[in-house]
C-alpha positions in Angstrom: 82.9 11.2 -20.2 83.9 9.4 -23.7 81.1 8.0 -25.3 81.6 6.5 -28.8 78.9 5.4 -31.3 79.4 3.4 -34.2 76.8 2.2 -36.7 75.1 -2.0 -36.5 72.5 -2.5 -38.7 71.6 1.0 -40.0 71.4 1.8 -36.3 73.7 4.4 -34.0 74.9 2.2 -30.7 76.4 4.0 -27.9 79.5 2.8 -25.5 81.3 4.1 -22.8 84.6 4.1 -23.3 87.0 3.9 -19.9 90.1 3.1 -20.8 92.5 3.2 -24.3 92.3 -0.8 -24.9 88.1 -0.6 -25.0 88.8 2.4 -27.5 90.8 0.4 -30.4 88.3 -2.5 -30.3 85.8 -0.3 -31.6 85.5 1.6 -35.3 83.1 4.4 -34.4 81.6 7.4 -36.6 81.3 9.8 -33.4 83.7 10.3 -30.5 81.7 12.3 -27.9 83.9 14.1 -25.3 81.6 15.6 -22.3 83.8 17.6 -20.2 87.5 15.3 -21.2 89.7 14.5 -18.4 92.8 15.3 -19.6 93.4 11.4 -19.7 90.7 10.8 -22.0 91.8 13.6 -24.4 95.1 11.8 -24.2 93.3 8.7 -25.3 92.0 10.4 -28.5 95.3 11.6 -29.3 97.2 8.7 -29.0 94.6 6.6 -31.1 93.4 9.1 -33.2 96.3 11.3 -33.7 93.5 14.2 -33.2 94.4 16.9 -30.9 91.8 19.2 -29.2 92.5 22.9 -28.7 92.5 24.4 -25.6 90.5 27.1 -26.6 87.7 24.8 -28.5 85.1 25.9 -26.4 86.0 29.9 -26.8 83.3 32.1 -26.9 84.6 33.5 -30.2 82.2 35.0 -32.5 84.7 36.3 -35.4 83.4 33.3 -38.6 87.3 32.8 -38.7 87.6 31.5 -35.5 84.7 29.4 -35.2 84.4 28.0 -38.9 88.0 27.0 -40.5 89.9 24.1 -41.8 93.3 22.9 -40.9 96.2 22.4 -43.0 96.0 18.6 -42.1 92.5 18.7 -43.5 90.5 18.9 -40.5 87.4 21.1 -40.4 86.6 23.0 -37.4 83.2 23.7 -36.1 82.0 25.3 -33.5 78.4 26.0 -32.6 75.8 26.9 -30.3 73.2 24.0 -28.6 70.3 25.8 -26.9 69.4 23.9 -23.2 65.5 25.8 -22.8 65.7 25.1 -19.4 62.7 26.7 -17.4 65.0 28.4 -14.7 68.2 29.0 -16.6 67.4 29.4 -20.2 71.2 29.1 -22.0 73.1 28.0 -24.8 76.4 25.0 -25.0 79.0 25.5 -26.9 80.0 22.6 -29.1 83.5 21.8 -30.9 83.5 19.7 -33.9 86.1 18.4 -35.8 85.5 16.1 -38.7 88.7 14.4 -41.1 87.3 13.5 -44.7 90.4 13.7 -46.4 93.3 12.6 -44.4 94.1 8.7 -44.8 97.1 9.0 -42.7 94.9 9.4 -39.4 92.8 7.0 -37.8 90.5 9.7 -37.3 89.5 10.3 -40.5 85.6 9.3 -41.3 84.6 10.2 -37.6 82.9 12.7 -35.9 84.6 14.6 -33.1 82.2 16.9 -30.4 83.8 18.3 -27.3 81.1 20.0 -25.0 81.1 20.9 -21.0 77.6 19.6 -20.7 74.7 17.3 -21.6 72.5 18.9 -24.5 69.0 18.1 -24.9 70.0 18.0 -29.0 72.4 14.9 -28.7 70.3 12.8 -26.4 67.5 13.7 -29.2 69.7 12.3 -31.8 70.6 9.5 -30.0 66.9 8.3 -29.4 65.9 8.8 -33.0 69.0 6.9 -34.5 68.4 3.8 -32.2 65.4 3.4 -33.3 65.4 4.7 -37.0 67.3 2.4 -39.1 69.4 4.0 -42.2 68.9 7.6 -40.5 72.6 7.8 -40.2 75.1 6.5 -42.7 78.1 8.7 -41.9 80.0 11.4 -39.9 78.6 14.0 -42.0 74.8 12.9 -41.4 75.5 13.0 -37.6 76.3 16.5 -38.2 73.9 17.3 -39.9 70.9 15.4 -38.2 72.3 17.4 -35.3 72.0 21.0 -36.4 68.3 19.5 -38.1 67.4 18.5 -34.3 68.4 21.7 -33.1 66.3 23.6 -35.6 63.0 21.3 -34.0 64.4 21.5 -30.3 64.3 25.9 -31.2 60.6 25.3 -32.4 59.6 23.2 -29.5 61.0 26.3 -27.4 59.2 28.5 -29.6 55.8 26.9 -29.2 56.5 26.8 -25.9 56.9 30.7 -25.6 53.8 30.9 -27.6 51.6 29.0 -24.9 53.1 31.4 -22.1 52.4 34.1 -24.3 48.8 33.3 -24.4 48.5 32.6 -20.8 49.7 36.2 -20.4 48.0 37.4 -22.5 43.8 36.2 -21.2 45.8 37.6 -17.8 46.2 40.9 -19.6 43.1 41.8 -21.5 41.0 40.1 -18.9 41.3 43.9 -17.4 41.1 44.8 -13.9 44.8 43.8 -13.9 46.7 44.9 -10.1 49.8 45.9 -9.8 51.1 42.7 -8.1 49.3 41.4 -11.0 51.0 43.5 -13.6 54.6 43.1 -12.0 54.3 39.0 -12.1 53.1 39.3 -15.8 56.0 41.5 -17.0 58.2 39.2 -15.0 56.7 36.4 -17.2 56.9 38.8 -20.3 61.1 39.0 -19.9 61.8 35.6 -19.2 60.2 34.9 -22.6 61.5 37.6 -24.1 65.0 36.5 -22.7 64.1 33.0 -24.1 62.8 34.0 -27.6 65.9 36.4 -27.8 68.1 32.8 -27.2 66.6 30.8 -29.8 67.0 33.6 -32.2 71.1 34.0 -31.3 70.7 30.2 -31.8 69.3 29.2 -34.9 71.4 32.5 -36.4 74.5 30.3 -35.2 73.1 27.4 -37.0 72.4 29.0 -40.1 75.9 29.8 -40.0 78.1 26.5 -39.2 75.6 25.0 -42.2 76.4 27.4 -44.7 80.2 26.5 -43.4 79.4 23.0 -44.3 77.9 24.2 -47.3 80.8 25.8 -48.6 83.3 23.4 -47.7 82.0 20.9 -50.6 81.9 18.2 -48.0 78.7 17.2 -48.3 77.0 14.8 -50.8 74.4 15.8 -53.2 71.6 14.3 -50.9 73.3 15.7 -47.9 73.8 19.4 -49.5 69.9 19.0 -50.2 69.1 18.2 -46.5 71.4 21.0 -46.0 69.1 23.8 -48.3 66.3 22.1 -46.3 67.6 23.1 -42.4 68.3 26.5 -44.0 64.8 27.0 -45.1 63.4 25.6 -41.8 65.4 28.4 -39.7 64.4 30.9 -42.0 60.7 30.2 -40.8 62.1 30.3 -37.2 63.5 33.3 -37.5 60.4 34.8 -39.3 58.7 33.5 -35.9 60.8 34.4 -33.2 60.0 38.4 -35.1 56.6 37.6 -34.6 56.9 36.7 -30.9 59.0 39.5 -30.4 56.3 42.1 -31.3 53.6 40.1 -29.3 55.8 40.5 -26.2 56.0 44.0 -26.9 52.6 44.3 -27.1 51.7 42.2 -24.0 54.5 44.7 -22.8 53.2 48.2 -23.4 49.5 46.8 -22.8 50.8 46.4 -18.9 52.7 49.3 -18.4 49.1 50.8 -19.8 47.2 49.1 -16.8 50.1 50.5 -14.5 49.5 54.4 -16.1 45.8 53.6 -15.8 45.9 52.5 -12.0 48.5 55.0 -10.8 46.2 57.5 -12.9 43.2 56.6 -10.5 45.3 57.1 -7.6 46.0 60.4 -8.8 42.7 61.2 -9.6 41.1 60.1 -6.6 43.8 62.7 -4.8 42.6 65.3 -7.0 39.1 65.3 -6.5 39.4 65.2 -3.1 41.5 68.4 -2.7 38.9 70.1 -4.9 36.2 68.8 -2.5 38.2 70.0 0.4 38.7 73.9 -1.5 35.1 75.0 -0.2 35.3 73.6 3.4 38.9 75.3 3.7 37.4 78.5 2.4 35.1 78.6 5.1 37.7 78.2 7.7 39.7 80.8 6.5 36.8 83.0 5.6 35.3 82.7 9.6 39.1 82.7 10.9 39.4 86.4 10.5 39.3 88.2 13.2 36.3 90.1 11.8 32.4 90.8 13.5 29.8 88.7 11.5 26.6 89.5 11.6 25.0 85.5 11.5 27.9 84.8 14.4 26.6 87.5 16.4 23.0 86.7 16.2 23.7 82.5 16.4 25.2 83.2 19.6 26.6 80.1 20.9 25.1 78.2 17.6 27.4 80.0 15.7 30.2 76.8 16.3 27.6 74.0 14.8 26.4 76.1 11.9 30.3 76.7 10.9 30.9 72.8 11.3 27.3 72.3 9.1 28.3 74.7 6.8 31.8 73.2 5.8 30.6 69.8 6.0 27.8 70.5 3.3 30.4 72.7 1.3 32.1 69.4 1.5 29.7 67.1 0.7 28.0 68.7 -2.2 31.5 68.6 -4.3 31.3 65.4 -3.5 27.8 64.2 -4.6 28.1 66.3 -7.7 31.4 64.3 -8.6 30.0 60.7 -7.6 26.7 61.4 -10.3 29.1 62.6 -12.4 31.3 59.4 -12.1 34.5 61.1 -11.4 35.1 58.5 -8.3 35.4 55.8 -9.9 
């Protein structure tokens, strides 16, 4: 899909571009490619004179590969979008390429993003710039207003972790927490933990292609300002996400603890039954022998009950004495 947005009125309007003749009537800002037929990347070319890499959606991490500028002038980002989606938490790589300096292309002045797939972060942007006039005035805000949404779309997530957190944690220090219990609540504890550990690799990325941006002396003075601003509100993320992060270990070693604690009763309760069953077995062996006791002589044929009394009480005593003493429970 080729979307294209150009500005009316201080305000971002979105078409859909199908074929090359709808593409020249229009002079956009951003060019949004969302999984490119080869036709449409074609399209781009031929207009724009803009090629897109093959590898633009890599999974580089090397600063070099990810953050550059071409001889033509071109500046290459690529970045992370996080989707916080409840079943499959994961992150989008995004391809930028933006032409400030190069009058000979058509392309200079606009945005390009190449992406595989629909992130929250863009439809965010969208929303706001329809209906915020002078939010956008170039390129350069788009990409910026982007990585700003994705720095509020991370501490959405975050907040969101938070509220789980909680929920698992009243779960937790409730006590009398089962093991079916305490294996649904770790469960909980690792998808958040998988979550928190996302945001994290995301906003790091962020920090990143902004400091790129940064460096590159593209941006105005209002824009590099905007710029120190994003940086300080990921710093705060990333002090939060730490904070999360020993919460869920905490929430984490406070379960295995109710696990030790229950598979410790289980033990226990094993253990003070084979003491109780020591004096009972003692008797057994002890009238076993093949030895002439007096008090089985003279019982006669009693002498059967009293040995089944006799073990029972020896039994039974160990028992009551560890009951008052609260050992059963």
């Amino acid at each position: 899909m080729l979307n294209i947005f150009s500005l009316a009125n201080g305000r971002l309007f979105q078409e859909e571009i199908e074929s090359l003749e709808e593409l020249s009537r229009f002079q956009p800002i951003w060019v949004d490619l969302e999984s490119p037929t080869l036709e449409e990347k074609r399209w781009v070319k031929q207009y724009y004179g803009l090629s897109i890499p093959e590898d633009a959606m890599d999974e580089d991490i090397e600063e070099s590969a990810r953050f550059y500028e071409e001889d033509n002038g071109e500046l290459h980002i690529r970045s992370d979008f996080l989707i916080a989606d409840d079943e499959e938490p994961r992150a989008v790589r995004v391809a930028f390429i933006l032409n400030e300096v190069n009058d000979t292309l058509r392309s200079k002045g606009v945005l390009f993003s190449i992406h595989d797939e629909d992130v929250p972060v863009f439809r965010l942007l969208r929303l706001r710039a329809r209906r915020a006039p002078g939010l956008i005035e170039d390129a350069k805000d788009v990409l910026l207003k982007l990585f700003d949404a994705d720095a509020e779309y991370s501490a959405d997530a975050l907040e969101g972790i938070y509220d789980e957190l909680e929920k698992v944690s009243k779960q937790v220090l409730a006590g009398e927490v089962t093991d079916t219990l305490a294996g649904e609540v770790l469960g909980d504890i690792a998808r958040q933990e998988d979550l928190n550990g996302r945001i994290r690799r995301n906003v790091m990325d962020t920090r990143r292609a902004v400091s790129f941006m940064m460096r590159s002396r593209m941006l105005s003075q209002e824009q590099f300002e905007e710029s120190r601003q994003i940086l300080r509100d990921i710093e705060s993320l990333d002090n939060h996400t730490a904070f999360l992060f020993d919460k869920i270990n905490f929430l984490m070693d406070a379960t295995v603890g109710f696990i030790n604690i229950n598979q410790n009763k289980i033990i226990k309760i094993f253990s003070v039954a084979s003491v109780a069953l020591l004096p009972p077995t003692l008797v057994a062996s002890l009238y076993g022998m093949n030895l002439k006791f007096p008090e089985i002589e003279l019982l006669g044929t009693a002498s059967y009950p009293y040995v089944l009394v006799l073990m029972a009480a020896s039994a039974l005593v160990p028992m009551w004495y560890f009951r008052k003493r609260g050992w059963l429970r």
